[in-house]
C-alpha positions as a Python dict, from the first residue, in 0.01 Angstrom:
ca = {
    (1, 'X'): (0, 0, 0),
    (2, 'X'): (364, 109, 16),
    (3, 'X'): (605, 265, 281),
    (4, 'X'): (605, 565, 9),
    (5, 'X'): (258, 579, 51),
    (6, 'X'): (299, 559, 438),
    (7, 'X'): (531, 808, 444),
    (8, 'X'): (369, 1086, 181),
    (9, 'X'): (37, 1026, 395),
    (10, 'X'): (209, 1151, 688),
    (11, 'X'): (360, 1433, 539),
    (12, 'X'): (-3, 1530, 427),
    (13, 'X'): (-113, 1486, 751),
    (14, 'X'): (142, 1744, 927),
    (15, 'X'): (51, 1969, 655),
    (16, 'X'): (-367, 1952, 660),
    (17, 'X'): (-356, 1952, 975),
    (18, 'X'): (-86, 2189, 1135),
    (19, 'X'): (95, 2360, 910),
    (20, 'X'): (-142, 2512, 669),
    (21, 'X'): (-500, 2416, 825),
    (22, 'X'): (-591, 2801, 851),
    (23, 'X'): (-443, 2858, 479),
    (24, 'X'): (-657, 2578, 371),
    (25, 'X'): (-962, 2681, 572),
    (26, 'X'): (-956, 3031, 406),
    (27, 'X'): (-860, 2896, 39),
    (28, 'X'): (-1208, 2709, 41),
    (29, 'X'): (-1410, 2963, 177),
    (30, 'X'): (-1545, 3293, -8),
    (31, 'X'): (-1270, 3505, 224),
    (32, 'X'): (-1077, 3739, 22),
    (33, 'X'): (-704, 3571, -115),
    (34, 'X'): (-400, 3659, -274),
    (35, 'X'): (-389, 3604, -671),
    (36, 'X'): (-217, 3288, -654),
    (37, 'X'): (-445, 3183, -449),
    (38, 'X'): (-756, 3313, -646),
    (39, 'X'): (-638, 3081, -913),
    (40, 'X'): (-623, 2752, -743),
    (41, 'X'): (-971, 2859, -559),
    (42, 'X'): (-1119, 2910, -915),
    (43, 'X'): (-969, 2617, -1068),
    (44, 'X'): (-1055, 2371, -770),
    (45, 'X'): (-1396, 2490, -783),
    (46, 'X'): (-1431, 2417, -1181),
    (47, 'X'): (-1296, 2093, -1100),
    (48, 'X'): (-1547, 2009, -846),
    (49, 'X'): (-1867, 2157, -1034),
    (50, 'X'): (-1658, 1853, -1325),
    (51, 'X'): (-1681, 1529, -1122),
    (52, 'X'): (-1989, 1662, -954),
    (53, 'X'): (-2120, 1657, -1339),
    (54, 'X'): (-2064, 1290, -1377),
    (55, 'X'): (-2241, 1211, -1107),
    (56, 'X'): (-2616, 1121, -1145),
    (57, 'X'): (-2817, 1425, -1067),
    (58, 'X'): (-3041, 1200, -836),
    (59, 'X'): (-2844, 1014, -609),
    (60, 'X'): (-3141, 875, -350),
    (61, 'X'): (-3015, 545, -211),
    (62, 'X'): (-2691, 596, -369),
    (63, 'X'): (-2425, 510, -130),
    (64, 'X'): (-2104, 777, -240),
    (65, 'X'): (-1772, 800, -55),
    (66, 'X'): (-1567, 1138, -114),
    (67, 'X'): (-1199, 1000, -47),
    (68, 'X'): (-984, 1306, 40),
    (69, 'X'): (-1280, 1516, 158),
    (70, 'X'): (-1087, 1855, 287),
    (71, 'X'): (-1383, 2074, 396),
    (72, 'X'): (-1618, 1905, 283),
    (73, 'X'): (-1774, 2128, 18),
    (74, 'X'): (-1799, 1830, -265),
    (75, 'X'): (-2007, 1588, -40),
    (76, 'X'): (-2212, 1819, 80),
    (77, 'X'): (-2303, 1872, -253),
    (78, 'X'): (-2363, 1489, -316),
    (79, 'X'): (-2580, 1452, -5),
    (80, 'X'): (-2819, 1787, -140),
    (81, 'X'): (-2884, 1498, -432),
    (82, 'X'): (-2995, 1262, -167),
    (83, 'X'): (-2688, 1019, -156),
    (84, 'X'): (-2582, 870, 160),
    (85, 'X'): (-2198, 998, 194),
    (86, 'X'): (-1919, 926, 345),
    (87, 'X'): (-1631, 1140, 343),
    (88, 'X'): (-1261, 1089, 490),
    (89, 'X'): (-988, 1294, 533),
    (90, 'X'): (-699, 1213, 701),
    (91, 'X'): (-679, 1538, 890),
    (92, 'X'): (-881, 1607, 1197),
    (93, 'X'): (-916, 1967, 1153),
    (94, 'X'): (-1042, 1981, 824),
    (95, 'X'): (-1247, 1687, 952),
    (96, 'X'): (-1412, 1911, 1231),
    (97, 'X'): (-1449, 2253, 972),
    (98, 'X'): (-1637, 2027, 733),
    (99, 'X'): (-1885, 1925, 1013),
    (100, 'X'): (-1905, 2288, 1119),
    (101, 'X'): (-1972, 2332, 745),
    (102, 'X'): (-2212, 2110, 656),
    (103, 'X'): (-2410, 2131, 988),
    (104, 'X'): (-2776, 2024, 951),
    (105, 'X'): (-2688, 1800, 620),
    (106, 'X'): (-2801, 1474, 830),
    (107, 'X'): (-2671, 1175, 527),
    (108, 'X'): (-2272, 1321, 569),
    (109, 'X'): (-2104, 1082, 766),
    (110, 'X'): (-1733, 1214, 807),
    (111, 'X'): (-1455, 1016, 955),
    (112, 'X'): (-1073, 1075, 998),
    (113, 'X'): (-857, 806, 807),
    (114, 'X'): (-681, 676, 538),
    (115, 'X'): (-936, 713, 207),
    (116, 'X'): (-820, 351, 87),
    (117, 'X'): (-923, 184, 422),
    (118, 'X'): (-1145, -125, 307),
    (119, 'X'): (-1338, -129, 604),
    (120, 'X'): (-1573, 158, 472),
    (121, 'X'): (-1698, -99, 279),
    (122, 'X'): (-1838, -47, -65),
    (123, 'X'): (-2013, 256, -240),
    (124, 'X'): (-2199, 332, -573),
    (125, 'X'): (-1987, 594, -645),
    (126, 'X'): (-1623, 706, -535),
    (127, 'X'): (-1477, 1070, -576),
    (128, 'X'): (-1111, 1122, -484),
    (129, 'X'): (-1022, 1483, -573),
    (130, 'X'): (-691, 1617, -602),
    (131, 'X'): (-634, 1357, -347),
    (132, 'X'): (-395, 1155, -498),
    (133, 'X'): (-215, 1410, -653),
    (134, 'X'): (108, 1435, -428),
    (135, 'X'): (201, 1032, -472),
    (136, 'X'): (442, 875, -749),
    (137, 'X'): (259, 696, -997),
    (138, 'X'): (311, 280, -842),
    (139, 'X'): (84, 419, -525),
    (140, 'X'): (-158, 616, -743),
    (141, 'X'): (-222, 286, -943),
    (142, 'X'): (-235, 52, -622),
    (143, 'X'): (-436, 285, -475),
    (144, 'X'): (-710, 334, -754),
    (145, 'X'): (-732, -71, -797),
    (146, 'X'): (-802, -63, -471),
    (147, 'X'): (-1086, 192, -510),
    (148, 'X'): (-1206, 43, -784),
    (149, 'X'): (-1300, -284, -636),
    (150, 'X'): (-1558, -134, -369),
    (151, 'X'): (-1744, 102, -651),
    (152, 'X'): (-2026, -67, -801),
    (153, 'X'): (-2073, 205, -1057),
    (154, 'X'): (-1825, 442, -1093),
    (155, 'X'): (-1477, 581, -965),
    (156, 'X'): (-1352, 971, -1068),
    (157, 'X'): (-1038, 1120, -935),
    (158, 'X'): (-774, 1364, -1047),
    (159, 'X'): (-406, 1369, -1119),
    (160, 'X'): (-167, 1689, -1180),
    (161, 'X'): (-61, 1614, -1540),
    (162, 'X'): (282, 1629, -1684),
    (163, 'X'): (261, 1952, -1881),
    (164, 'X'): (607, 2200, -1888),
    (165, 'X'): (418, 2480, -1696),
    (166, 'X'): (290, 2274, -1418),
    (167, 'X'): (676, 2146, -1370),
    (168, 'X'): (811, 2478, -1406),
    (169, 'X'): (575, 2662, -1114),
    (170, 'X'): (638, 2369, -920),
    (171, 'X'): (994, 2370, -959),
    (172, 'X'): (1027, 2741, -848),
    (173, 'X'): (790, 2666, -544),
    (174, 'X'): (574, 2909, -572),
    (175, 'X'): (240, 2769, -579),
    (176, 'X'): (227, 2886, -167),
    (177, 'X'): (497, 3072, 22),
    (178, 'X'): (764, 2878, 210),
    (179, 'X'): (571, 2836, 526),
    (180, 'X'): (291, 2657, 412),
    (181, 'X'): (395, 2507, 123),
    (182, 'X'): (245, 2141, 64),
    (183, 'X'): (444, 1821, 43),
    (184, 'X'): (563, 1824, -402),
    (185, 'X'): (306, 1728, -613),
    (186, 'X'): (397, 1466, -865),
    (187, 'X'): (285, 1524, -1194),
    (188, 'X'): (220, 1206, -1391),
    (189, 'X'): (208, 1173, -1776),
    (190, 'X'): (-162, 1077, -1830),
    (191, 'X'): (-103, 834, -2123),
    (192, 'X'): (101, 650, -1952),
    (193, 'X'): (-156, 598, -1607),
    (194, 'X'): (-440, 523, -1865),
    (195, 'X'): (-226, 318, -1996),
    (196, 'X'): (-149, 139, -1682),
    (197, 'X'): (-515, 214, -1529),
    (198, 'X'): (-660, 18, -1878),
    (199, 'X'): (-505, -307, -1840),
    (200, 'X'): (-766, -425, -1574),
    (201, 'X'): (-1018, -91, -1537),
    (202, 'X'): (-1275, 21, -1803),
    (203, 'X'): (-1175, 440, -1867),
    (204, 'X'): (-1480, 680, -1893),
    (205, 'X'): (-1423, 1032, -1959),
    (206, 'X'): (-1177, 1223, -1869),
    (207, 'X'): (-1146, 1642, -1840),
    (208, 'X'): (-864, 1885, -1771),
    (209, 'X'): (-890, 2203, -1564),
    (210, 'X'): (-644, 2462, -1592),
    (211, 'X'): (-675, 2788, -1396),
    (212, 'X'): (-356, 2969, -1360),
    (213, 'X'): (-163, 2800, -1034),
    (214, 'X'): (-457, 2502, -1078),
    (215, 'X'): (-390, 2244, -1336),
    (216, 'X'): (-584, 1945, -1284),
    (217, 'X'): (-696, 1664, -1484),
    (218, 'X'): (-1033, 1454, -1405),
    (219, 'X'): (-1030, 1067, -1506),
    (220, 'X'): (-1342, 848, -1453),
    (221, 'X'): (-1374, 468, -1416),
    (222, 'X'): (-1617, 258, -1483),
    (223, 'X'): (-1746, -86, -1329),
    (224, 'X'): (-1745, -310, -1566),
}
């Protein structure tokens, strides 16, 4: 990858994992939140019931990695459909709530690293949610090729798309207070990373989620 990747990775990495673990530990649980908040719960859980849609509903012997797996809640999922799943996160405390989590789910393997590492090997499926969504659109590209070539069947991830409300909210920084407030997302016109994407990757279907301070847009690959 790139030393804009590098560097965006570790600003993700001081965020997970110090400055807003407990904000992120109570946004994906059923603990009461503000209405901002309420919104991007809502709309991260529509995107999740999405990608967890295109995934075969029987998953035995299916080998699935869930690249950017926060808490956890989307491959624990995959493993109740009997796939074996691994799921990275570069932050050790979401890393350690998932496990608390998912406790008793036996085929959840989590590990702390970097998602695009090739030594996990290669996977039927690969899931990347709103994992990508704070890099410019080069790394998003590199790091989807890269993806790509270790799914046998089929890649999904998300992007923020380019819309004038999703650039306005971000622009006024108000999608969390001050404190906690993520590293900018980057929203990137979807024509033009299908575009890109399509020159050596087959496109499946693709969905958008918008949910007040959630706007999200699903993309699936193909093997081809």
């Amino acid at each position: 990858m790139s030393a804009t990747y590098d560097t965006r990775r570790g600003e993700l990495e001081e965020y997970f994992d110090r400055t807003a673990a407990d904000t992120w530990a109570r946004l994906t649980s059923d603990a009461p939140v503000s209405g901002v908040r309420a919104t991007v719960r809502a709309g991260r859980n529509q995107m999740r019931a999405t990608l967890l849609y295109w995934l075969p509903a029987d998953l035995t012997g299916k080998r699935v990695l869930d690249a950017g797996c926060g808490t956890g809640a989307l491959a624990f999922e995959a493993a109740r459909r009997g796939a074996e799943v691994l799921a990275v996160d570069i932050s050790p405390t979401l890393i350690g709530l998932a496990q608390e989590r998912t406790a008793g789910q036996s085929n959840i393997e989590f590990r702390v690293g970097d998602m695009l590492d090739p030594g996990f090997g290669r996977f039927d499926h690969i899931v990347a949610m709103d994992s990508l969504i704070h890099y410019e659109l080069a790394d998003v590209t590199r790091a989807l090729a890269g993806l790509a070539a270790r799914a046998n069947n089929s890649l999904c991830f998300t992007f923020a798309p380019r819309t004038p409300l999703l650039a306005t909210m971000h622009l006024a920084g108000k999608l969390f207070p001050r404190g906690d407030r993520s590293p900018r997302i980057v929203p990137l016109a979807g024509q033009a990373l299908r575009h890109a994407l399509g020159k050596s990757l087959s496109l499946g279907r693709h969905h958008r989620v918008s949910k007040g301070f959630y706007i999200s847009e699903a993309q699936e690959l193909r093997a081809r």
